[in-house]
N, C-alpha and C positions, 0 to 999 in steps of 0.2 A: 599761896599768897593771894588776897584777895584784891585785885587792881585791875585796871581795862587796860586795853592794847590795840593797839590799831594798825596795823599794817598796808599800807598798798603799793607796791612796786611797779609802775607801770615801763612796759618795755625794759627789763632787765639787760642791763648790760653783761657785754663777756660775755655772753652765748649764741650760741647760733640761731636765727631767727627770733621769732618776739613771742614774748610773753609777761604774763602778769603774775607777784604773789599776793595774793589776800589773804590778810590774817585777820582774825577778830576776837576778843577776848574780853568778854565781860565779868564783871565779880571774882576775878579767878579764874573764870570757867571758861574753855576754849568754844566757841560756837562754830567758826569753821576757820579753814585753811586749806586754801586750792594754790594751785599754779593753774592757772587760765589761759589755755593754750589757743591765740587771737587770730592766730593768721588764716589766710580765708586757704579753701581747699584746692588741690592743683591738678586733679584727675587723672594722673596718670594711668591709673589702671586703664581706663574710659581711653584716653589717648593713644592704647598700644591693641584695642579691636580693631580688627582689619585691617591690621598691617602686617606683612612678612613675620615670621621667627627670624628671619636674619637680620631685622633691622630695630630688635627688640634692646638688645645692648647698647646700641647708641642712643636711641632715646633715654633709656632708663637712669644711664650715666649721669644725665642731665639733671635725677631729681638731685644731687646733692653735687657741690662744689668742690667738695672736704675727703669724701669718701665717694668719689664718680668709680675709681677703678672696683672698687667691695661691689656697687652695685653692676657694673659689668661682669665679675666673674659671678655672680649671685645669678645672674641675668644668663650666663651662657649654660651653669650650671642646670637650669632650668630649661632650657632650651635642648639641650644634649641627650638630658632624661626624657626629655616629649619626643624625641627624634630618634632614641634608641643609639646613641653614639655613645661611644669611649674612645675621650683622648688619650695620647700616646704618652708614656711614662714622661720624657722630656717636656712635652706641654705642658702636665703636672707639675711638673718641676721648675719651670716657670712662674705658671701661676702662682706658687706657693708664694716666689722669687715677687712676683708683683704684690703678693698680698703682704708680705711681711714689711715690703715697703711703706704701701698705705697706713701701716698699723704704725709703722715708726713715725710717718710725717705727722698723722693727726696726730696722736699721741704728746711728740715735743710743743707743738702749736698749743697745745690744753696745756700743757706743763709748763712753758715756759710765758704765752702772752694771757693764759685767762686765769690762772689760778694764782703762780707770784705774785701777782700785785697784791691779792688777796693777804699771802701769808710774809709780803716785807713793806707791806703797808700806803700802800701808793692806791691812787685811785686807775690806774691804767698801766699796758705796757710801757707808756712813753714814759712815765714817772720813772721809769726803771732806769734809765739814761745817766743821771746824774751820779747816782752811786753805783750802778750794777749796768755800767756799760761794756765790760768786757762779757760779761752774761748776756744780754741784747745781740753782741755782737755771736757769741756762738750760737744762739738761740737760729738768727738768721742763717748761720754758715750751714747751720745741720740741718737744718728746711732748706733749703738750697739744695744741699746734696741729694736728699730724698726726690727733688723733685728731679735731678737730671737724671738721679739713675733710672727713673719711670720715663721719663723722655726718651732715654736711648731704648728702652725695653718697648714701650707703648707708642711711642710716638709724643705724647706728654701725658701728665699725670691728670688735668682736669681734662676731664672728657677724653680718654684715652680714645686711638682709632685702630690699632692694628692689633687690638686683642679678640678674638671672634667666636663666634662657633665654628670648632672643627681643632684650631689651633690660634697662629699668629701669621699676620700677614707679611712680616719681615720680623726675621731672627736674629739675636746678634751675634756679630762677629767676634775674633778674637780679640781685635783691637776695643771694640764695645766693651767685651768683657772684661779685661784690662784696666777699662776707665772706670768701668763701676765698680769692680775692687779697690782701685784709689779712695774713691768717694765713699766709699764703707770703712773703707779704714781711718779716715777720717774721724767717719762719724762717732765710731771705735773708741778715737782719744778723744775726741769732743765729749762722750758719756761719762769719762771720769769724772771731769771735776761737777759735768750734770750731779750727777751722785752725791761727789760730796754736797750741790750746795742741797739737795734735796731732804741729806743726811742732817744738815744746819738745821734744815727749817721743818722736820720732824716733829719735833714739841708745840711749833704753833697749830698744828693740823686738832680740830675742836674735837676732845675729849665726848665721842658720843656713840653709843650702840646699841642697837635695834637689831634683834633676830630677824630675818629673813628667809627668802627662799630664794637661792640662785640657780639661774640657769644658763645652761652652755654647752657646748658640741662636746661630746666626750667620745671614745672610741677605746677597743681594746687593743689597741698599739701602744709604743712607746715616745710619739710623737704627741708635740703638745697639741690639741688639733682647732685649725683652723678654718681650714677649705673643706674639710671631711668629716664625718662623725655621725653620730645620731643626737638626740639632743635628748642629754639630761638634767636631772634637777639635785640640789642636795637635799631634796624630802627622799630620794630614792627613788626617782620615774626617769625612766628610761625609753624614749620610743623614737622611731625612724622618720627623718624629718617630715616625707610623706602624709605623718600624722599631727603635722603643726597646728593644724585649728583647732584641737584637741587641748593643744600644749599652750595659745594664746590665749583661746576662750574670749579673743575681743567683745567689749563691749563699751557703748557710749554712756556718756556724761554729759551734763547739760550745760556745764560750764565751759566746754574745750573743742577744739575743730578735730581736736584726734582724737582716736578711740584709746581705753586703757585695754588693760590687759589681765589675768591672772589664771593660774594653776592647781595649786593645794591650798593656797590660807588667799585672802584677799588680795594681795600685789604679791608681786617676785622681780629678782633685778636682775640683768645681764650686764655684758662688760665687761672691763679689763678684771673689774673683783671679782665679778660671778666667776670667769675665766680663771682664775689663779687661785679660788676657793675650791674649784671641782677637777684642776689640774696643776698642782703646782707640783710634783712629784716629778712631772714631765718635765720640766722649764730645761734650757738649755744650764751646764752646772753655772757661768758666768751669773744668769741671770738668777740662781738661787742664790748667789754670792750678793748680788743688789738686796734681793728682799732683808738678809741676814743683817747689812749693815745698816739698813735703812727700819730697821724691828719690824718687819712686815711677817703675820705668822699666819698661816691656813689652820683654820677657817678665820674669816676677818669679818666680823660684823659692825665696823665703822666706813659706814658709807664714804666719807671723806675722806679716808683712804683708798679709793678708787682710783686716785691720783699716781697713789705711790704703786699699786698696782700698774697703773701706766708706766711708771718708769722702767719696772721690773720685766715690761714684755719691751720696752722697747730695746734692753742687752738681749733679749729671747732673739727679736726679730733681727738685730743690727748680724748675733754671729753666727744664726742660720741662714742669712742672706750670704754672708761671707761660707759657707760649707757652699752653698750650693755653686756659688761664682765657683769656686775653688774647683768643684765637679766638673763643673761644662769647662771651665780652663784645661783641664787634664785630659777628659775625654772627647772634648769639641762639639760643637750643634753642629747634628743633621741638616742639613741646610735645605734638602729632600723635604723633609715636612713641613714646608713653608704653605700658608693655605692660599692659592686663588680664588679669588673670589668676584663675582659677577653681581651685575643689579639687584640687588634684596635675594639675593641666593647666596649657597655653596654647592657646585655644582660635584664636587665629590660627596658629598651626604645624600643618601634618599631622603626625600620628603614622603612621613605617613602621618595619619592623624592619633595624636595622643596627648598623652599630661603629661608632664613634669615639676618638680620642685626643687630649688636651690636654697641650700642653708649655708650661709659663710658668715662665720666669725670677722665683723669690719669691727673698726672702732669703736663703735658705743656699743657693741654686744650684738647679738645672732639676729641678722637679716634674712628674710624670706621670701622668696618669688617664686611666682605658683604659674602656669600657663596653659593654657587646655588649646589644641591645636589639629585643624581639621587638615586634611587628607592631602589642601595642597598648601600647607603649611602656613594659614593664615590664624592669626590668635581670633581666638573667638572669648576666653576669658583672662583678664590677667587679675592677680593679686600680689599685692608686695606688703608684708609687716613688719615694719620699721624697728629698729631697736628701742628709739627715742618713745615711741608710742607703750612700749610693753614696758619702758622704765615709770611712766609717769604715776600709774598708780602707788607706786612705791616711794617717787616723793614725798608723792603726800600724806601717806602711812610715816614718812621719818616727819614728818612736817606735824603731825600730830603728837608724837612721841617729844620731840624736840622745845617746842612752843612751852609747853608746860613744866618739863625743866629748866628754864631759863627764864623764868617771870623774875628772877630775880635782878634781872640785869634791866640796862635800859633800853626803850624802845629801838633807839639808835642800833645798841649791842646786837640786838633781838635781830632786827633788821638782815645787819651784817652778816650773822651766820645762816640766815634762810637763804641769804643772797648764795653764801659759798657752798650750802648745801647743793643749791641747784646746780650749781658750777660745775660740783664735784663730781654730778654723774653726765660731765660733755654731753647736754641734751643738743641733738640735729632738730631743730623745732622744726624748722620748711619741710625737712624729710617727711615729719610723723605727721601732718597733716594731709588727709586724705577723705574727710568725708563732709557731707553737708548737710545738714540739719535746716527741715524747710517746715512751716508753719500754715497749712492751710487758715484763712481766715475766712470766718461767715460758713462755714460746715456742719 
């Protein structure tokens, strides 16, 4: 169809941090289409030389609000490996306990305040009030619960404190545990009718798909994996996260404060779909029983269903949260393994100098912290590869694919679905920004 288009969305709503879409379309002919990632950069890497390994976690928490505990165990994980430490089964067991958490709280926040309104037509969460205020109201109760059961675990869920290197600095008790079962079980019935209404609004989700290349922590267990794996792809690459700049291959763009990313073909995506494309065999059975009702099939090459994917981990995470409570109920926490800890130490870990890397599956797909650590345990480099950074390329690859099927509609329409595209892969835009582009002039 031969027509012009013009698109600019400045400061997109519904997502996390800011950004732009530009679209441009002359004669028919697409000329480009970026999402212009605006936000200035926040250094963190730069921010964590020359300070302790012990005190690398709580900074790093910091770079996200949404997903602070992913980048803490991301963050210890790295730290463990430069140190030469293995945590204790039960710390494991935890962590998993805290990670499954985070993955349920983001998860419902994307599902139920930034994509609904999208697919029942309202301009915002608040629109939702009027007809779908018993849905508002669970929306909150289940963000609620997520967040107490990371309180009692963590100390609270934004900027956790008592998660560390070594272990936890307070364990909980039975009565903790107790409570947190309440609160999952909860959340448990709260999922149902999540499901059905998800199941409703299945037909509005846009009719669209683009081959891809996903990736995601895989492992030869039978756990779906989160905290653990090595990280592969569905072109068929497989390597130990150790070799992630391999696997990112960052590189900049002139348009964006973040760098993109890519592997085998030009972008690849991570996430709850990459995640359920290269592991869904795993899924807890509850949680294959979601994708089934909801027509969700591996391999899934509608990015917009990334969503419903979210849904599908979040029965994953809500009733292996509840296995593990149920565990530590029966067998009890060591209360023995609680970590002491001292000024930017842990005085039971030797400090030596080495590397490490952490890969954990958070929310928007496979995070990376990298750390290189001299002798008495001060960071001399950090690196952290955001999920949101290694999706963007892949926007824009569906952003071209998309544009030109849809010339038929009208700009407005047009609009509308780049909006929900971006939506749909929950970009952390503050996260993925890390780098800074400077311009000598007069050189």
């Amino acid at each position: 169809m031969s027509r012009n288009v013009s698109v600019l969305v400045e400061f997109l709503t519904r997502v996390e941090g800011h950004g732009h879409i530009v679209v441009d379309v002359a004669n028919g002919v697409l000329q480009k289409a970026e999402l212009r990632i605006v936000e200035t950069p926040r250094f963190f890497e730069a921010l964590l030389q020359g300070r302790s390994i012990f005190e690398a976690q709580h900074i790093t928490s910091r770079i996200c609000g949404i997903c602070a505990c992913g980048h803490s165990l991301a963050s210890i994980q790295a730290a463990e490996s430069a140190l030469g430490f293995t945590p204790s089964a039960q710390t494991i067991k935890l962590r998993k306990l805290l990670l499954h958490m985070e993955n349920l709280d983001s998860h419902l926040l994307h599902i139920y305040l930034l994509v609904a309104p999208d697919l029942l037509g309202v301009q915002s969460f608040i629109g939702l009030m009027q007809d779908y205020a018993d849905a508002v109201h669970r929306a909150l109760r289940m963000k609620k619960a997520c967040n107490s059961v990371c309180d009692i675990l963590v100390g609270r869920h934004v900027h956790p404190i008592s998660c560390v290197i070594g272990g936890f600095t307070k364990l909980p008790g039975q009565k903790d545990l107790e409570k947190m079962r309440t609160l999952l079980l909860q959340v448990r019935e709260d999922l149902v009718p999540t499901v059905e209404l998800v199941a409703a609004l299945a037909p509005k989700f846009p009719d669209f798909v683009r081959e891809t290349e996903y990736v995601a922590l895989v492992s030869d267990t039978d756990e779906y994996p989160l905290l653990y794996g090595d990280v592969g792809s569905s072109d068929g690459i497989r390597k130990p996260k150790e070799e992630y700049r391999s696997i990112t291959n960052e590189f900049l763009v002139k348009h964006s404060t973040a760098k993109h990313a890519r592997l085998s073909r030009d972008s690849y995506a991570v996430g709850a779909l990459a995640r359920f494309n290269l592991n869904a065999d795993k899924l807890h059975p509850t949680a294959k029983a979601v994708a089934e009702k909801i027509g969700l099939l591996a391999p899934c090459h509608n990015p917009f269903l990334n969503t419903a994917a979210q849904l599908v981990e979040c029965a994953h995470c809500t009733e292996e949260a509840l296995l593990i409570v149920d565990e530590l109920l029966l067998k009890g926490v060591d209360q023995s393994e609680t970590v002491i800890v001292g000024v930017n130490e842990n005085r039971s870990i030797p400090v030596r100098a080495g590397s490490g890397v952490g890969a954990v599956e958070v929310p928007r797909g496979t995070l990376f912290h990298h750390y290189e650590i001299d002798a008495k345990g001060i960071i001399q480099k950090a690196n952290c590869v955001i999920p949101t950074g290694q999706n963007l390329a892949n926007i824009e690859a569906d952003m071209h694919k998309l544009v030109p099927e849809s010339l038929a509609k009208s700009d407005a329409e047009i609009t509308r679905l780049l909006e929900m595209l971006v939506r749909a892969y929950d970009p952390c835009i503050s996260c993925s920004t890390h780098l800074l582009k400077i311009e000598f002039i007069g050189r």
